[in-house]
C-alpha positions in Angstrom: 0.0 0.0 0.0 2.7 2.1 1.0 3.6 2.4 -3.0 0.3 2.6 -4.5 0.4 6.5 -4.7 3.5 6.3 -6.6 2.5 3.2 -8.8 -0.3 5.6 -9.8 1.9 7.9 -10.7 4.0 6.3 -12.5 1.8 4.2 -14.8 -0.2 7.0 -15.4 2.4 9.5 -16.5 3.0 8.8 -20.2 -0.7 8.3 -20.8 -1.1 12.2 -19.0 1.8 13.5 -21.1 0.4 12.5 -23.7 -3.2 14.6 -23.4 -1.1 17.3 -21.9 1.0 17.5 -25.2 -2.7 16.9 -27.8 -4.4 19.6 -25.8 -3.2 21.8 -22.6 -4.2 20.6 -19.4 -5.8 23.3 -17.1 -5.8 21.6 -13.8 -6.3 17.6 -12.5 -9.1 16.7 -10.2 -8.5 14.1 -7.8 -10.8 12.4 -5.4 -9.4 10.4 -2.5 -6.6 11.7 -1.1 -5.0 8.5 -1.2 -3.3 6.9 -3.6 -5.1 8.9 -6.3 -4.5 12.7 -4.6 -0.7 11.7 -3.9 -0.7 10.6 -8.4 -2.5 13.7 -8.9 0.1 16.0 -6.9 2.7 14.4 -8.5 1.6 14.9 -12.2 0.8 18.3 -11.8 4.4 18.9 -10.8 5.9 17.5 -13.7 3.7 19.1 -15.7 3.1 22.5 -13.8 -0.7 22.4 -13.3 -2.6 22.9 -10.8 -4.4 20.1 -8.3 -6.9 20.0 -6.6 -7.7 17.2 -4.2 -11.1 15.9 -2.6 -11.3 13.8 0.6 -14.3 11.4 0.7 -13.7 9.2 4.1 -11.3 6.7 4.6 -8.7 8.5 3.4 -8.6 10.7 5.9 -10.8 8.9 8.8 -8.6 5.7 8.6 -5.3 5.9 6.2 -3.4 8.5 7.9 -3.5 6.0 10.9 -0.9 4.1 8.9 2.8 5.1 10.0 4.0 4.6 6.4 1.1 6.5 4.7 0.3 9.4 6.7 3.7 11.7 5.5 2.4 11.3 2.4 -1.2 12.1 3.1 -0.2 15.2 4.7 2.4 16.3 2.3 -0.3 15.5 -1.0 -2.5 17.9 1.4 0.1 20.7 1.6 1.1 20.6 -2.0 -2.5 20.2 -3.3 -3.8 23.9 -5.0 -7.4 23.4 -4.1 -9.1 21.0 -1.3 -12.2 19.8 -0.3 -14.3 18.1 2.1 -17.5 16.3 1.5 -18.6 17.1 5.6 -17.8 19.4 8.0 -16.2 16.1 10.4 -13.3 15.6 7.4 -12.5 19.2 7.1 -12.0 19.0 11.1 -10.1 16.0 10.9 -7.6 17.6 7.7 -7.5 20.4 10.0 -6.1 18.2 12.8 -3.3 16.9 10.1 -1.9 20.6 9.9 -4.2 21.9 7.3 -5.5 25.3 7.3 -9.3 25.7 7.8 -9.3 28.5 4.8 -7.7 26.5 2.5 -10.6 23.4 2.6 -13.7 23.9 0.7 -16.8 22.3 2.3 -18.7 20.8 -0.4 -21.0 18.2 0.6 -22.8 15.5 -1.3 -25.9 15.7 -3.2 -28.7 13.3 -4.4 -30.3 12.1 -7.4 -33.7 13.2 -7.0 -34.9 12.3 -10.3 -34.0 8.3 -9.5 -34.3 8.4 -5.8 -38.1 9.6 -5.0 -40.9 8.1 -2.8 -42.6 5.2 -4.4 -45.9 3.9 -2.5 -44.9 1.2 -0.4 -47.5 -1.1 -0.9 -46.2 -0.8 -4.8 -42.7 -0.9 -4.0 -43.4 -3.9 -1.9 -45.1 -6.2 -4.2 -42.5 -5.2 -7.2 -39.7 -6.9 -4.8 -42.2 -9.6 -3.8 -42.0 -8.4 0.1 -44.5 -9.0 2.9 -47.1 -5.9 2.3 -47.5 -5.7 6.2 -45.0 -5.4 9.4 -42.2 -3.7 9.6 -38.9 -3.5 7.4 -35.6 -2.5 7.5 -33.1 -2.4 5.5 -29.0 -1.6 5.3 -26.7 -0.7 2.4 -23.6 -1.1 2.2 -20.0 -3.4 2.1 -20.4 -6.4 4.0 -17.0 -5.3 5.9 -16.9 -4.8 9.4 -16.7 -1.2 9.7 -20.3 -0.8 7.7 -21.3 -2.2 10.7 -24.0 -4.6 9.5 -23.4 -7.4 12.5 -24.7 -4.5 15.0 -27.6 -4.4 13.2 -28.3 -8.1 13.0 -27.9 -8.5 16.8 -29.9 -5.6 16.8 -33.0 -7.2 15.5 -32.9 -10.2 17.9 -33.4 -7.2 20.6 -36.3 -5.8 18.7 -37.7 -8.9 17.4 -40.5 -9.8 20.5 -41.8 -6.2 20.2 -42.0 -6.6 16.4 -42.8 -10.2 15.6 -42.9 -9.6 12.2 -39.8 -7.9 11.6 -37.2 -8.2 8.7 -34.0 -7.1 7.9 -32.7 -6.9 4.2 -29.1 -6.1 3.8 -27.7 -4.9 0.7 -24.0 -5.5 -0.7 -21.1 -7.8 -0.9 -18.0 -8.3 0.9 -15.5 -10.4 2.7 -17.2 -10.3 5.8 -20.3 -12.6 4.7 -19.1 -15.7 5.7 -19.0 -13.8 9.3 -22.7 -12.5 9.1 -23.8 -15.7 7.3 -22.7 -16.8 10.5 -23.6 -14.8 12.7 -27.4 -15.3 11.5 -27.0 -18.7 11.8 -26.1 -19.1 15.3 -29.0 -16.2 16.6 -31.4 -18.2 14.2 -32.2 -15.7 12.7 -32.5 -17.2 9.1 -36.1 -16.4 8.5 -35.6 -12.5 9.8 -32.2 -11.2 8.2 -31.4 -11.6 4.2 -28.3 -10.8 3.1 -29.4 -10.1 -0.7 -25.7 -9.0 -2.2 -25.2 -6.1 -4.7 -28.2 -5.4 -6.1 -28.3 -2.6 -9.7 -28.1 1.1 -8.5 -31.3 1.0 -10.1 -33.3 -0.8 -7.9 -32.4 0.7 -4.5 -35.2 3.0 -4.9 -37.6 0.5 -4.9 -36.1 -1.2 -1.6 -35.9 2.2 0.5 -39.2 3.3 -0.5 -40.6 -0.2 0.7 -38.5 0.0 4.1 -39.9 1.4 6.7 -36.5 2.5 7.7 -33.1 2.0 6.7 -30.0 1.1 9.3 -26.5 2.3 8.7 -24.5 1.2 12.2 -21.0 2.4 10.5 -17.7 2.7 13.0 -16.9 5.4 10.6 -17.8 7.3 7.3 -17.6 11.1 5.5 -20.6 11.6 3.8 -22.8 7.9 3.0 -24.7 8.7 -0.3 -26.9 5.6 1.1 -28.4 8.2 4.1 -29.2 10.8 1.6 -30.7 8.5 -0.7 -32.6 6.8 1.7 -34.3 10.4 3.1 -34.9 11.0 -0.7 -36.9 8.3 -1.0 -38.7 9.8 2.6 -37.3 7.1 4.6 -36.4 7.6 7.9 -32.8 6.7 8.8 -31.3 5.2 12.4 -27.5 5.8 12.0 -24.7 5.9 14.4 -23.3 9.3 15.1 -20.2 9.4 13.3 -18.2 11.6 10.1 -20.9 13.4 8.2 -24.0 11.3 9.5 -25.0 14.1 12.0 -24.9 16.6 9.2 -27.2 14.6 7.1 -29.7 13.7 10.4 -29.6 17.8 11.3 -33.3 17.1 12.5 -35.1 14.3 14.5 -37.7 14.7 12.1 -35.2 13.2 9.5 -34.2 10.1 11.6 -32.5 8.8 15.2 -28.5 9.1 15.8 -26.9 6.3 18.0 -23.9 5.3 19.2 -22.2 2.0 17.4 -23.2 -0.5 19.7 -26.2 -3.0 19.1 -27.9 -2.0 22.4 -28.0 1.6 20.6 -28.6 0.5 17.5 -31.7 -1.7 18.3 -33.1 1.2 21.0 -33.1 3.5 17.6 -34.6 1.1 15.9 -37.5 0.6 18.3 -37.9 4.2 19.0 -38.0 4.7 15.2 -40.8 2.0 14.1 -42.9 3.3 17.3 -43.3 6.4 15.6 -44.9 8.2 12.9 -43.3 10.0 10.2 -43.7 12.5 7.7 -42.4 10.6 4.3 -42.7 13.5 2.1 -41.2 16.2 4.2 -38.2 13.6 4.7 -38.1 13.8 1.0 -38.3 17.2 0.1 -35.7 18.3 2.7 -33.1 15.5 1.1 -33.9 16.5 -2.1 -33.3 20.1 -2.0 -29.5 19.9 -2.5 -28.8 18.8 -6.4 -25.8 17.3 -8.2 -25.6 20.5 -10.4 -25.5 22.6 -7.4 -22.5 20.1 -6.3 -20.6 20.5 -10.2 -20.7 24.1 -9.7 -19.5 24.7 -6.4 -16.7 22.7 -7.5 -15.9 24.3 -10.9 -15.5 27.3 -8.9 -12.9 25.3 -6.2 -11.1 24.4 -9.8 -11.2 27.8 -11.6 -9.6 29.2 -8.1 -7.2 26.6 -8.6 -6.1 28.2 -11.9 -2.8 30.5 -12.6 -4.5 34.1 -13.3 -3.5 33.7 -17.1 -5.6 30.4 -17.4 -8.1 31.5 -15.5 -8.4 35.3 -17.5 -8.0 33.1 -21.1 -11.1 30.3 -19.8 -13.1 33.1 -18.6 -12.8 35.1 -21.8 -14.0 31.9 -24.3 -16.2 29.7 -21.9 -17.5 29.2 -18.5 -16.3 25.7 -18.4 -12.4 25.4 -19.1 -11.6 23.0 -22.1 -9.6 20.5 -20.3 -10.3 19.6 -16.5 -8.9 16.5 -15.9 
């Protein structure tokens, strides 16, 4: 791991050349700080261009834990022209690497409205061939520990004599199934928790609109796109209270913050199905933030990136520069 960054770099530096020298590059966008930001600062100081670098979790919650990878996370964050931070809990935690709070641009995540929406749940229910009555729950996400998904199981055999009919449908794939397989298997819960794998991007609607909430126990994240989606789709959320969760749950009307244990996890989940919600508020509140909104706050983080001759020359022709990369 500790050569991945420059491995990056390396094999990607004749193929970059090689654009540079067909059409100027303006500036390189990197995302994950990580190998990819380290590549990224590297190229653009061969070919003296600006970089600008975006941190999206682990690459700043968990890599710079590693003695041999955090000098070069902090250096890749010192040389990088433009940064930013998908929540306010990664620009705290560069900040705590040495950064400068000015120099970190806070540009959260956005959703998909026009693909995550409120479908009926009796509708969405009988598409997936789900039980049209009791109570569901479902969870998105790597089947690795961190996503938390064996807090969530143990969770549901807390739950399960207040809510008989309760299921749990877990959503992704991982190394860590054999563990939850297991784990299901000794709590008997067999006929309660599904692990269904990775499922098309397409049909998560579909599943969170038929949930009557969704569970993301996560040791850590920065910004989960599965929260926002989920609240798009005007399902209530129980989520542990970590990275840029709280951000996301700014309201109790939007869902329940716990802490990562199952004990937690399985009191939010109670408290949650013993209560009534507003599914289309939920939606219209994570729906208000779009994608476009996202592309241009950035394109301004990249034009400030820019040497004042590129920036004057871009301006002058087009909005958008010809050759982001």
């Amino acid at each position: 791991m500790p050569l991945h960054g420059l491995s990056m770099f390396l094999g990607s530096l004749r193929c970059v050349a090689a654009l540079n020298h067909d059409a100027k590059i303006d500036c390189i966008d990197a995302h994950f700080v990580y190998p990819d930001g380290l590549a990224a600062v590297l190229l653009g100081k061969y070919l003296n261009v600006p970089v600008t670098v975006s941190a999206r979790g682990t690459d700043i919650n968990l890599f710079p834990s590693f003695r041999l990878i955090r000098p070069m996370i902090r250096w890749t964050l010192r040389h990088a022209d433009g940064l930013i931070a998908v929540s306010a809990a990664l620009r705290d935690a560069m900040v705590a690497l040495g950064l400068l709070r000015d120099k970190i641009h806070l540009i959260p995540n956005a959703v998909d409205a026009a693909q995550f929406r409120p479908i009926p749940t009796l509708e969405a229910r009988r598409r997936l061939n789900l039980p049209e009555v009791g109570p569901l729950v479902i969870s998105v996400g790597s089947l690795i520990p961190a996503k938390g998904h064996q807090l969530t199981i143990r969770a549901v055999t807390s739950v399960c004599n207040q809510f008989p009919s309760l299921r749990l449908y877990i959503i992704g794939e991982g190394s860590y199934r054999v563990e939850l397989e297991k784990l299901i298997k000794t709590l008997r819960l067999h006929e309660r928790v599904h692990l269904l794998g990775k499922l098309p991007n397409e049909e998560l609607p579909f599943w969170f609109s038929a949930a009557s909430l969704s569970c993301l126990a996560s040791s850590r994240e920065g910004w989960p796109n599965v929260v926002t989606e989920s609240l798009a789709c005007g399902t209530p959320v129980v989520a542990t209270r970590v990275g840029g969760i709280p951000e996301i749950l700014n309201s109790p009307e939007l869902g329940t913050l716990v802490e990562q244990t199952s004990e937690a996890v399985a009191a939010g989940i109670a408290q949650s199905l013993s209560r009534e919600w507003d599914r289309e508020a939920i939606s219209r509140a994570a729906s208000a933030r779009a994608w476009e909104t996202v592309a241009e706050e950035v394109e301004g983080v990249l034009f400030a990136s820019l040497k004042p001759s590129a920036t004057q020359t871009k301006r002058s022709t087009s909005k958008t520069p010809d050759n982001f990369a």
